[in-house]
TORLO-755922 format. One record per residue (C-alpha): residue number from 1; residue in three letters; z, x, y. Coordinates in pm, 1 decimal, always signed. Layout:
 num residu        Z        X        Y
 NUM    Ala        Z        X        Y
...
This chain:
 num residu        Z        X        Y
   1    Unk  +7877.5 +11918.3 +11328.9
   2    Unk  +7522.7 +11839.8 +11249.3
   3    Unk  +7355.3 +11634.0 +10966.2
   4    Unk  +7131.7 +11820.7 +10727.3
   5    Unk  +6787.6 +11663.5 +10643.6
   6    Unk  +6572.0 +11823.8 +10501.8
   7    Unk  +6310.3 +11652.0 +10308.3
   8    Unk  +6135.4 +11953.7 +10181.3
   9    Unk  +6404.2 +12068.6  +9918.8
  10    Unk  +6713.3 +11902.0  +9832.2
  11    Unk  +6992.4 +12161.0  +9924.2
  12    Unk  +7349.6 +12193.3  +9743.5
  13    Unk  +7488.7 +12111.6 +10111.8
  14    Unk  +7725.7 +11843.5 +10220.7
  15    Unk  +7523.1 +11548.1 +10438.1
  16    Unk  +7763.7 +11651.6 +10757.7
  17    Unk  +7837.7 +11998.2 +10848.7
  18    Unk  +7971.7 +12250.0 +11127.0
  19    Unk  +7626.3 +12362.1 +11321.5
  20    Unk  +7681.7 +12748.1 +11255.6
  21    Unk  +7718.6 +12718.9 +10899.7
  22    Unk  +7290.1 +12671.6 +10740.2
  23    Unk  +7350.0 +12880.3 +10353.3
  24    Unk  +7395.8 +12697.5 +10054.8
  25    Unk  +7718.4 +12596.7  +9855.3
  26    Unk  +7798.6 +12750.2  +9580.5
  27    Unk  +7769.7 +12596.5  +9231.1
  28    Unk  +8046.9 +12690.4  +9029.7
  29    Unk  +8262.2 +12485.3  +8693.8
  30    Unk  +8645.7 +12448.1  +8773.0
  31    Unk  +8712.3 +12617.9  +8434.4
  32    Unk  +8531.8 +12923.4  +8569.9
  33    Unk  +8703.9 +12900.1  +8909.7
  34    Unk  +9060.5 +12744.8  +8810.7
  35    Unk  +9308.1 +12940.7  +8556.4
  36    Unk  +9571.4 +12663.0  +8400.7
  37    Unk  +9887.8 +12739.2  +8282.7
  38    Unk +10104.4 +12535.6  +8046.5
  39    Unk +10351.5 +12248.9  +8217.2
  40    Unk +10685.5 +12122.8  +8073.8
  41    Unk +10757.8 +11721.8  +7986.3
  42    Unk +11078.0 +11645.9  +8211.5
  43    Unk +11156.9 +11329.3  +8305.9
  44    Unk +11326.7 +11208.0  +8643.9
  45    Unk +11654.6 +11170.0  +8425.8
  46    Unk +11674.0 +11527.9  +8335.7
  47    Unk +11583.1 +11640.7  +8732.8
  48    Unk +11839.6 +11598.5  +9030.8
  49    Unk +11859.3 +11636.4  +9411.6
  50    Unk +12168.4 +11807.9  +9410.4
  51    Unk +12133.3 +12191.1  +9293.9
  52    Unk +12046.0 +12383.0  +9003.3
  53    Unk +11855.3 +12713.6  +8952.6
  54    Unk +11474.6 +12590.6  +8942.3
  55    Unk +11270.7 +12341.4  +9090.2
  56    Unk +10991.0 +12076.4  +8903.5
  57    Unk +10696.0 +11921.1  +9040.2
  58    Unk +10671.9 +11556.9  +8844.8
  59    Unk +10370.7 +11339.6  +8874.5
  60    Unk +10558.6 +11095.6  +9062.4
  61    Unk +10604.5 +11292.9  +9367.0
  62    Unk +10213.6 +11319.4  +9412.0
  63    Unk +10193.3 +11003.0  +9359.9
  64    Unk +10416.3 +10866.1  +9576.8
  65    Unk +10631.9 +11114.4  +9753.2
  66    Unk +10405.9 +11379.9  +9907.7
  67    Unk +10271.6 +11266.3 +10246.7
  68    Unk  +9995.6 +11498.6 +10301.6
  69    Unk  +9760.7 +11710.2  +9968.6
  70    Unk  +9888.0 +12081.5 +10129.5
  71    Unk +10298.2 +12096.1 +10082.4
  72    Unk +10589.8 +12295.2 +10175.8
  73    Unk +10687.7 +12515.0  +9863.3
  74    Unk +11028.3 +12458.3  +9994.1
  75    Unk +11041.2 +12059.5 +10043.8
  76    Unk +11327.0 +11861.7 +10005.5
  77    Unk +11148.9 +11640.8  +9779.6
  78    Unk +11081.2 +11852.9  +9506.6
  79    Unk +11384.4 +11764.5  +9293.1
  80    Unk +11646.3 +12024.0  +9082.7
  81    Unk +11573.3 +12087.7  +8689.0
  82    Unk +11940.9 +11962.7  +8555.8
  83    Unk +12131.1 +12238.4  +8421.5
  84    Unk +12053.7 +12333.1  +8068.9
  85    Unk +11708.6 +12183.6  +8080.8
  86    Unk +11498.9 +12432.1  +8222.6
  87    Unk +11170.3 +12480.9  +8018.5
  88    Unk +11212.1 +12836.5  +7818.0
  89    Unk +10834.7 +12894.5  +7848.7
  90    Unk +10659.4 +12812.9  +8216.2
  91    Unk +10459.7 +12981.9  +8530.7
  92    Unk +10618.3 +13004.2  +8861.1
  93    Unk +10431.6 +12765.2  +9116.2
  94    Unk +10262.1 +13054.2  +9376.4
  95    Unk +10155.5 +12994.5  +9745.2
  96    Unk  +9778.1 +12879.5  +9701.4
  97    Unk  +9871.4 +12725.8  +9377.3
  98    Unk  +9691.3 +12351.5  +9282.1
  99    Unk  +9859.4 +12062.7  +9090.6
 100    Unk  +9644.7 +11786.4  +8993.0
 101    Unk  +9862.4 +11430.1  +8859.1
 102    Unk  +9661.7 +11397.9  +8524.9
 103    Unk  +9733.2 +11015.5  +8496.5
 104    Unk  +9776.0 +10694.8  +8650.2
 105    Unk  +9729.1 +10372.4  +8626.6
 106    Unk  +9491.8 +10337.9  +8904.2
 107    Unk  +9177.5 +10552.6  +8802.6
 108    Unk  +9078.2 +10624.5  +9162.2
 109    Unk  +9444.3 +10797.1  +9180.4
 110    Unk  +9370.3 +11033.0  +8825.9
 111    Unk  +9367.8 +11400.6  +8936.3
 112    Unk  +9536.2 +11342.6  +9289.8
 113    Unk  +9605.9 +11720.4  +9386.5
 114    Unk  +9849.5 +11891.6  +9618.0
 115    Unk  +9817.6 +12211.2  +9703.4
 116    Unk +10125.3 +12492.8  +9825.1
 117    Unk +10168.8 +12696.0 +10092.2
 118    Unk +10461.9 +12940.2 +10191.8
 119    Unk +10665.4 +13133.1  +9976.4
 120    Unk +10928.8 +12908.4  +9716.3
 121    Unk +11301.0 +13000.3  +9786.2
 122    Unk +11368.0 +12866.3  +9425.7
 123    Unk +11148.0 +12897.7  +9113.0
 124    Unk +10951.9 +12581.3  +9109.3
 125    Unk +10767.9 +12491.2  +8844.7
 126    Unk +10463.6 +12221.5  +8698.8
 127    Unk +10613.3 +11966.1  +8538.0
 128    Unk +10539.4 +11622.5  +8365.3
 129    Unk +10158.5 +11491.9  +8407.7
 130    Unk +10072.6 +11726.5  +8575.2
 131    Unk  +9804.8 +12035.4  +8540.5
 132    Unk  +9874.8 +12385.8  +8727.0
 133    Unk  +9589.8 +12583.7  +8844.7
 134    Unk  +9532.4 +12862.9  +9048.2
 135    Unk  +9218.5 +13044.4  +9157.2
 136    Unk  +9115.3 +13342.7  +8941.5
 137    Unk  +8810.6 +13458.5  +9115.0
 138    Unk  +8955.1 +13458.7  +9506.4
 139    Unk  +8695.8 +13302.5  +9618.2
 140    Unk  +8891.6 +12983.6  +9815.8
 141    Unk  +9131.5 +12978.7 +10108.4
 142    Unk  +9467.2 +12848.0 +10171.6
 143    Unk  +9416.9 +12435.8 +10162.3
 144    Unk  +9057.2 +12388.6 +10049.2
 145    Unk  +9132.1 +12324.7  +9689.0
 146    Unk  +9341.5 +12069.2  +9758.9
 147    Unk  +9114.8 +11871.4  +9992.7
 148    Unk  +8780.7 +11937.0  +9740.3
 149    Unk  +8989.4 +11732.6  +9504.3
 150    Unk  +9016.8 +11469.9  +9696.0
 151    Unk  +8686.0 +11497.9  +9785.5
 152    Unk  +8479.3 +11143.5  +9713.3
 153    Unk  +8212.8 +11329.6  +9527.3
 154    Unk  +8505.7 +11521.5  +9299.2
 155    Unk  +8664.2 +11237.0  +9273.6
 156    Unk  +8373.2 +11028.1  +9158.5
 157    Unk  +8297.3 +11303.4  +8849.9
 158    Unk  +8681.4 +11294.0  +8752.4
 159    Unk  +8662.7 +10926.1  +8713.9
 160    Unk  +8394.0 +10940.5  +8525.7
 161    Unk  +8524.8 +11191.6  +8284.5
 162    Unk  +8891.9 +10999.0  +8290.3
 163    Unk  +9037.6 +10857.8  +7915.2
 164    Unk  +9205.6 +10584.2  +7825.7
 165    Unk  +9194.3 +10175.3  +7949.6
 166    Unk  +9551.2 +10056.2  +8164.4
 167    Unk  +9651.9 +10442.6  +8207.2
 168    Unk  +9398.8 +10668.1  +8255.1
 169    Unk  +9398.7 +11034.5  +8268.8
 170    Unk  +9256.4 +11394.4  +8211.7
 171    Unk  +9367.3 +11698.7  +8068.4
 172    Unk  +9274.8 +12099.8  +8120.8
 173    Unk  +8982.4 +12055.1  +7898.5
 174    Unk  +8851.0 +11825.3  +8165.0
 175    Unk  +8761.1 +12114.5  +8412.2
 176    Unk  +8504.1 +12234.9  +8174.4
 177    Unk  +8320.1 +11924.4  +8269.0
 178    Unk  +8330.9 +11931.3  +8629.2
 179    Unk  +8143.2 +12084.7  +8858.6
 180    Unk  +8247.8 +12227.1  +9194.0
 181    Unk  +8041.9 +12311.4  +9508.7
 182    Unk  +8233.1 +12575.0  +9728.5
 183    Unk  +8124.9 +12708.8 +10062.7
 184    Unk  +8206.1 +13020.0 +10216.4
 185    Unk  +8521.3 +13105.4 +10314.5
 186    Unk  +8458.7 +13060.1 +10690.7
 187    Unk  +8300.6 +12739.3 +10595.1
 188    Unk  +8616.5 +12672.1 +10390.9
 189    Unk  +8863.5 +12736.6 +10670.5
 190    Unk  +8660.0 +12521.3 +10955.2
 191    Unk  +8655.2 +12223.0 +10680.1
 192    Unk  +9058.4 +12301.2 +10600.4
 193    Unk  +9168.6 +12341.3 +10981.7
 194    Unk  +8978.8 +12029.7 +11067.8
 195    Unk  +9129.7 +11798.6 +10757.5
 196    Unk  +9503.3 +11959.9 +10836.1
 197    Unk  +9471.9 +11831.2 +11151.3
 198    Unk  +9403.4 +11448.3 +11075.8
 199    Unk  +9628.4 +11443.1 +10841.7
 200    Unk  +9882.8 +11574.8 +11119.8
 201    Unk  +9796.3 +11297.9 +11290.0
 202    Unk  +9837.9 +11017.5 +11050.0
 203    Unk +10166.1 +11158.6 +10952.9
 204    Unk +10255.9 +11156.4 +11343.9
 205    Unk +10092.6 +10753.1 +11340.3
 206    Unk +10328.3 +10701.3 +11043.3
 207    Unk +10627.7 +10752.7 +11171.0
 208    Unk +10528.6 +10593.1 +11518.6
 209    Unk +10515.4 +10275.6 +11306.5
 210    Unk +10834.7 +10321.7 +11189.6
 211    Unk +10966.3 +10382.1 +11442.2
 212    Unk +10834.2 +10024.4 +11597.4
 213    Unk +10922.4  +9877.0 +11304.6
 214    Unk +11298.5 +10019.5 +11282.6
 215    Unk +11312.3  +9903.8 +11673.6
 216    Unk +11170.0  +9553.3 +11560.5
 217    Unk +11454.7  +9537.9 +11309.8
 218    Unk +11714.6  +9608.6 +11553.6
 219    Unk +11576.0  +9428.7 +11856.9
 220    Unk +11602.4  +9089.4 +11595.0
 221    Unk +11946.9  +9202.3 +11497.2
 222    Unk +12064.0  +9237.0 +11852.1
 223    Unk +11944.5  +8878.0 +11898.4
 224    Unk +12114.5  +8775.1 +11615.8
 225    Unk +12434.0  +8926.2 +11719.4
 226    Unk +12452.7  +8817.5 +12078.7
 227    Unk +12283.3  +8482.4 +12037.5
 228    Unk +12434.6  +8229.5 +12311.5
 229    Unk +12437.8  +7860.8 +12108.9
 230    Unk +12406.0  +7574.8 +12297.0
 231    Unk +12451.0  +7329.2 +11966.0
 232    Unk +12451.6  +7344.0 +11578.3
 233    Unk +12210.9  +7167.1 +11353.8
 234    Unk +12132.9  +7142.4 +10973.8
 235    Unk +11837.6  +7324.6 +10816.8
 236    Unk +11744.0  +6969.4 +10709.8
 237    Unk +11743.2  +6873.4 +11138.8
 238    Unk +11472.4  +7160.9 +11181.3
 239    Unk +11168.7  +6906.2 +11031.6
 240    Unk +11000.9  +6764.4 +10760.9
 241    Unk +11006.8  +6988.4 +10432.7
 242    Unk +10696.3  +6981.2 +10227.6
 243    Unk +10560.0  +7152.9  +9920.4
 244    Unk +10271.7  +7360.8  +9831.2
 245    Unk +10001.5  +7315.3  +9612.1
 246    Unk  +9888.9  +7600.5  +9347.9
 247    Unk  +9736.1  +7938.1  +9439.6
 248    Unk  +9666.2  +8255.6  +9252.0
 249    Unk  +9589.1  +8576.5  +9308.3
 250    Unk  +9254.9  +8519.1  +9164.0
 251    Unk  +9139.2  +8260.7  +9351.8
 252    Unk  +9250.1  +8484.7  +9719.3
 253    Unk  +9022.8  +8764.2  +9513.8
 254    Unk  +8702.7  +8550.6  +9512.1
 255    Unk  +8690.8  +8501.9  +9853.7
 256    Unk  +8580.8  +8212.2 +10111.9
 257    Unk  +8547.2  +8009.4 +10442.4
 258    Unk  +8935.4  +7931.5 +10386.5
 259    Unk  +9219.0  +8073.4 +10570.3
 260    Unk  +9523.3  +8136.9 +10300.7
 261    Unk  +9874.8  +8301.9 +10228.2
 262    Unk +10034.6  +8341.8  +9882.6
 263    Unk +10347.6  +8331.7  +9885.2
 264    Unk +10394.6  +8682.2  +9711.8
 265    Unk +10216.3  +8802.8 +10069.1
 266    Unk +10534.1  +8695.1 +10242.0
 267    Unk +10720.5  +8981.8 +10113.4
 268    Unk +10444.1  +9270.0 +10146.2
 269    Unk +10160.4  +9159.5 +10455.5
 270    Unk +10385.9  +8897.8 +10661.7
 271    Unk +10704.8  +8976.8 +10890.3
 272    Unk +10844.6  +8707.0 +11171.8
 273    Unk +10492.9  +8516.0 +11186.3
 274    Unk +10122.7  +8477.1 +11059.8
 275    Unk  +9869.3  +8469.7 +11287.5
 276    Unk  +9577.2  +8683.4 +11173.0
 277    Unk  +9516.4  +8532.7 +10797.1
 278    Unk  +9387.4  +8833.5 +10582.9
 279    Unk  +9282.6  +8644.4 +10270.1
 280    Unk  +9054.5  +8375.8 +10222.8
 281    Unk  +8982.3  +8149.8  +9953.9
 282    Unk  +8700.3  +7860.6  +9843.0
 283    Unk  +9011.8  +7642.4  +9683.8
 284    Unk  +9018.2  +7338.7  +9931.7
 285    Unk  +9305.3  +7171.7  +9758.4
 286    Unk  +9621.3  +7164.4  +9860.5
 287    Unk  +9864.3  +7209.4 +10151.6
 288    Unk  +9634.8  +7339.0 +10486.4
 289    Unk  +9842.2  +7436.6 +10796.1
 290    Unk  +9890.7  +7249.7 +11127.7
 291    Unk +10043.0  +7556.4 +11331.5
 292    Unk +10415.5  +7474.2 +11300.8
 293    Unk +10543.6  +7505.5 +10983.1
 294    Unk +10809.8  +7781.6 +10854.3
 295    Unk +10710.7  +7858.7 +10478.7
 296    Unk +10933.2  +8040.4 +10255.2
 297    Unk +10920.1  +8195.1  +9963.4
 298    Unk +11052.6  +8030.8  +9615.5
 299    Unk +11118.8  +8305.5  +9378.3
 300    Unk +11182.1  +8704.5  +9323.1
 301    Unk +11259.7  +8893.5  +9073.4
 302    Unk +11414.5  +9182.4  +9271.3
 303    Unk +11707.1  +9022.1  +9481.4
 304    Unk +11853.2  +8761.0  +9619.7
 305    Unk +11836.3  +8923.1  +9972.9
 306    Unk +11463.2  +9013.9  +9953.4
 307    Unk +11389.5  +8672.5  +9867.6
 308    Unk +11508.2  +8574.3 +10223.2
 309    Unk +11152.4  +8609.3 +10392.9
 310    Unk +11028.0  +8322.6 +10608.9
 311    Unk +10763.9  +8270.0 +10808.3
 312    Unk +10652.8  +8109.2 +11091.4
 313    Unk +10287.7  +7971.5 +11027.2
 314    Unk +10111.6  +7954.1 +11434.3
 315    Unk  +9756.6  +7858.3 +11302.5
 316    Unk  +9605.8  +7559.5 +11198.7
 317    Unk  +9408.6  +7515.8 +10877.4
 318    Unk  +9560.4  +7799.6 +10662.9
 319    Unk  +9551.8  +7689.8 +10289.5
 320    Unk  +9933.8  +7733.0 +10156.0
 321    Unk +10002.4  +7792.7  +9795.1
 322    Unk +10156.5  +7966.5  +9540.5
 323    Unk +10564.7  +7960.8  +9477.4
 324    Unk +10689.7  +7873.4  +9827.4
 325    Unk +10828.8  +7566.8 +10032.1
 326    Unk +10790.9  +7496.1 +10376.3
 327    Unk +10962.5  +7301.0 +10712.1
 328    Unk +10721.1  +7144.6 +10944.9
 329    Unk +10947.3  +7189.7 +11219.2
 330    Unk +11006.1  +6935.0 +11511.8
 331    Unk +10945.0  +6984.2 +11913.2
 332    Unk +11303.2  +7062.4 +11975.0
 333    Unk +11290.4  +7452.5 +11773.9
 334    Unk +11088.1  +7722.9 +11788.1
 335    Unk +10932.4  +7809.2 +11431.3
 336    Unk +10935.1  +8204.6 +11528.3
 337    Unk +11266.7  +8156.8 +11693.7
 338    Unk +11417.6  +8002.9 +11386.8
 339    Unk +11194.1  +8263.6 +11126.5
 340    Unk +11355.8  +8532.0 +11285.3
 341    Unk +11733.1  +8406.3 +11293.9
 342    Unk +11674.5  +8335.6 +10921.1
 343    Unk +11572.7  +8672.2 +10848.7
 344    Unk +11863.5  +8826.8 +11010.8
 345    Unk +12207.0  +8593.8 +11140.7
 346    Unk +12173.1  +8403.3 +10832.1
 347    Unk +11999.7  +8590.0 +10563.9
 348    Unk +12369.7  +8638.1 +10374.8
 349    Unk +12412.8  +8264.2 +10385.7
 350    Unk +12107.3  +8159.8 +10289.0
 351    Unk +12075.1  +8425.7  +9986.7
 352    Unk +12414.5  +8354.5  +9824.9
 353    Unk +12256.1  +7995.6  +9768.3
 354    Unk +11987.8  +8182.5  +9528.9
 355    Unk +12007.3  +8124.7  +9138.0
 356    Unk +11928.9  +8304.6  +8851.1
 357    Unk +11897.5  +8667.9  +8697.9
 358    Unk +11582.0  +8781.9  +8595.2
 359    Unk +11409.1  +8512.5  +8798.6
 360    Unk +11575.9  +8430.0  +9133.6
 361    Unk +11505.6  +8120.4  +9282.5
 362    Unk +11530.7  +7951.0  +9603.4
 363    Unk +11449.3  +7551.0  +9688.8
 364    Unk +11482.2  +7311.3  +9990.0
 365    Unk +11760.7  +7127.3  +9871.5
 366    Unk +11995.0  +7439.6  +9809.0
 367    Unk +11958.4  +7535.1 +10169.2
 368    Unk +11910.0  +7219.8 +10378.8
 369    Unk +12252.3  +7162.4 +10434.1
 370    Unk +12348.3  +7502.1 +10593.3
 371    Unk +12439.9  +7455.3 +10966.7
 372    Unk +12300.2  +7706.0 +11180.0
 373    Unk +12363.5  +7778.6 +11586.2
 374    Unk +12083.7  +7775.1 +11800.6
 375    Unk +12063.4  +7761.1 +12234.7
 376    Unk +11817.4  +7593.3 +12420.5
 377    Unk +11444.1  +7532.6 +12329.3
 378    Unk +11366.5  +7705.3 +12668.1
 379    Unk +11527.1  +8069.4 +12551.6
 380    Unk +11403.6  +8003.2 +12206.7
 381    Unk +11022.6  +8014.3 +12360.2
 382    Unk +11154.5  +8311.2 +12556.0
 383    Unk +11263.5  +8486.4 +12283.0
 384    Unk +10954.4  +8405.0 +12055.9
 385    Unk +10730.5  +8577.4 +12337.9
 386    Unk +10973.1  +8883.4 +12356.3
 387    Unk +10925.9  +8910.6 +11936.0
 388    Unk +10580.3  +8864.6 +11950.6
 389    Unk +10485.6  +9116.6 +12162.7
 390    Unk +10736.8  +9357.5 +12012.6
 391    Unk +10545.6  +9290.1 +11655.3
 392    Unk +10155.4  +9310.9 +11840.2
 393    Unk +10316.6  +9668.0 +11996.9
 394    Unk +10370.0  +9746.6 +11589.5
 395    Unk +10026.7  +9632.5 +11476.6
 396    Unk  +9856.7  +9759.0 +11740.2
 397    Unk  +9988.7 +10148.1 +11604.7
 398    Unk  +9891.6 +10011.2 +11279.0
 399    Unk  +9501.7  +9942.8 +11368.6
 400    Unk  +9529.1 +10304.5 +11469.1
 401    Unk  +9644.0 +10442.8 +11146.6
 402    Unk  +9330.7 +10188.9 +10992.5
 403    Unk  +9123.0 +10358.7 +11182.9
 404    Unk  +9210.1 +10739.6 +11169.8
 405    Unk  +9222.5 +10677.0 +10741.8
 406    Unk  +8905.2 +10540.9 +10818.1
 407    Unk  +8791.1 +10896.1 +10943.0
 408    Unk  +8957.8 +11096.0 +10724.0
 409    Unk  +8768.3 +10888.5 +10432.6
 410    Unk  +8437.9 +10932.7 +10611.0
 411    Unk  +8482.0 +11329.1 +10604.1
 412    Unk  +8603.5 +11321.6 +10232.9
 413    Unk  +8251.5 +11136.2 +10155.7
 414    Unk  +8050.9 +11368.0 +10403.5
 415    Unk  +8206.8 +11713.4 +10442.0
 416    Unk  +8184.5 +11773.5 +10073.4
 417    Unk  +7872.7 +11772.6  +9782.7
């Protein structure tokens, strides 16, 4: 690939392109290039995964279902109309077809397309939020539409042409406002083949995680399960308990020189441990980190199992805040050791001493007197060092996914105008 420059003219060229390709891109409007056809309003309670005579495509599933913009015509997770609901008026989904989400809460997310390949098995058709389009004039190959759209450029004009405040979206009537720059079709199909592949990729890096992460789970189960005790102790013999001052989401937003964790990133950035901090905050108040604490979190409102989450902290000076409670625990435990017996051997026990409904809550004193069986500080340590590396294995296959997203974003920005 070479970079144009050219600082005679500007050209209607993409900054980074394949060497052989030189012409110009066409300028064309995505109503002159896109036909639409009308969609149907079903919700997930009238659609099923198991049978019926036609197929629907809602939002949701390019939202948060599809794992790549090109998808199987026949894939499992496009869902059944229920019987008796089928739309009396609709266009079959065809290979080459495009379906852009036409709202979402996050505006960066309006107009997120997939595109279909391969020939349907069932009638599938557009569904809820969603616009079908297919291309009248012939001029695009398999794939390309779909990665155009989520082009950075394309994506930049839909957002500015998107309606509305908390949900934002677009309509058909949008495309006569945006414009579209389309190579040739050899152009096309090096830009397509090369996309397809990284996308390949991160799907491959995807499930590599998971796979790490599924062996994580049961390597901490196994533990669990054939853990040798050597004496039992209280919760309340593990160390001192201490509270946490306040922290918000707002003040983790800002920024800072401080280290922090909220306790809402317990559930969703934190597993075992925390060692690499990734927010930071100018708040100096409140409870900093000495490197041995377990913190856990205070309050849910999913379940009382997912509220069983602790931590062990391993680095000094880490602001702590938000809903949570914390053990600074003595020399005689391990604080990853004990984290990840928590999480597993006695998650049951600890989560049946959770209160409420809406709002479930957890605090020191409801758990402090539960006795729990641990062996010698020696296999502790040895144990700690067999979870952390396990976990670094994990997050070392996540820095790779980082970085091939990275890419793909780069060539979104650079292969397209």
């Amino acid at each position: 690939m070479a970079m144009t420059n050219d600082n005679k003219k500007s050209l209607n060229v993409p900054p980074l392109r394949f060497p052989e390709f030189k012409g110009e891109w066409r300028n064309v409007r995505a109503i002159d290039l896109l036909e639409t056809f009308s969609t149907n309003s079903l919700t997930w309670d009238e659609l099923n995964y198991e049978g019926g005579a036609m197929k629907d495509v809602h939002y949701g599933l390019i939202h948060q279902r599809f794992d790549s913009v090109i998808v199987d015509a026949n894939s499992d997770l496009i869902p059944f109309i229920n019987s008796g609901k089928e739309p009396k008026r609709y266009t079959l989904i065809e290979e080459g077809d495009l379906i852009l989400a036409d709202a979402s809460e996050d505006i960066a997310e309006c107009g997120k397309p997939v595109e279909f390949f391969g020939k349907c098995n069932f009638p599938v058709v557009s569904g809820l939020h969603t616009i079908h389009c297919r291309d009248k004039l012939g001029i695009t190959v398999p794939g390309f539409k779909s990665f155009l759209f989520s082009s950075v450029p394309i994506k930049r004009q839909i957002a500015h042409l998107c309606e509305g405040t908390k949900i934002y979206s677009i309509s058909s009537g949008t495309l006569r406002e945006l414009w579209l720059h389309v190579p040739d079709r050899k152009e096309q199909s090096k830009i397509t083949a090369l996309l397809e592949k990284i996308d390949e990729r991160i799907r491959v890096q995807r499930k590599t995680i998971e796979v790490y992460k599924s062996a994580f789970s049961s390597f901490l189960s196994k533990i669990a399960q054939d853990l040798i005790s050597s004496k039992t102790s209280l919760i309340k013999d593990l160390g001192q308990p201490f509270s946490t001052g306040n922290l918000s989401w707002e003040d983790a937003r800002k920024g800072g020189k401080t280290p922090c964790v909220l306790y809402g990133q317990l559930f969703t950035d934190y597993s075992v441990f925390i060692e690499n901090v990734i927010s930071s905050t100018d708040k100096t108040e409140g409870y900093i980190s000495n490197g041995n604490e377990i913190i856990f979190p205070s309050s849910t409102t999913v379940d009382s199992l997912s509220l069983i989450a602790p931590c062990a902290v391993l680095r000094k000076g880490i602001l702590l805040g938000g809903d949570m409670f914390g053990i600074r625990v003595g020399s005689n435990y391990d604080p990853i050791f004990i984290s990840a017996i928590l999480q597993t051997k006695y998650r049951k026990v600890l989560a049946a001493k959770a209160q409420g409904s809406t709002i479930i809550h957890l605090h020191y004193d409801d758990i402090k007197n539960i006795p729990i069986e641990t062996p010698s500080l020696a296999i502790q340590q040895e144990i700690s060092k067999a979870i952390v590396l396990t976990s670094n294995m994990a997050a070392n296959e996540s820095k790779i996914l980082a970085s091939l997203e990275t890419l793909k974003c780069f060539l979104l920005s650079n292969l397209f105008c």
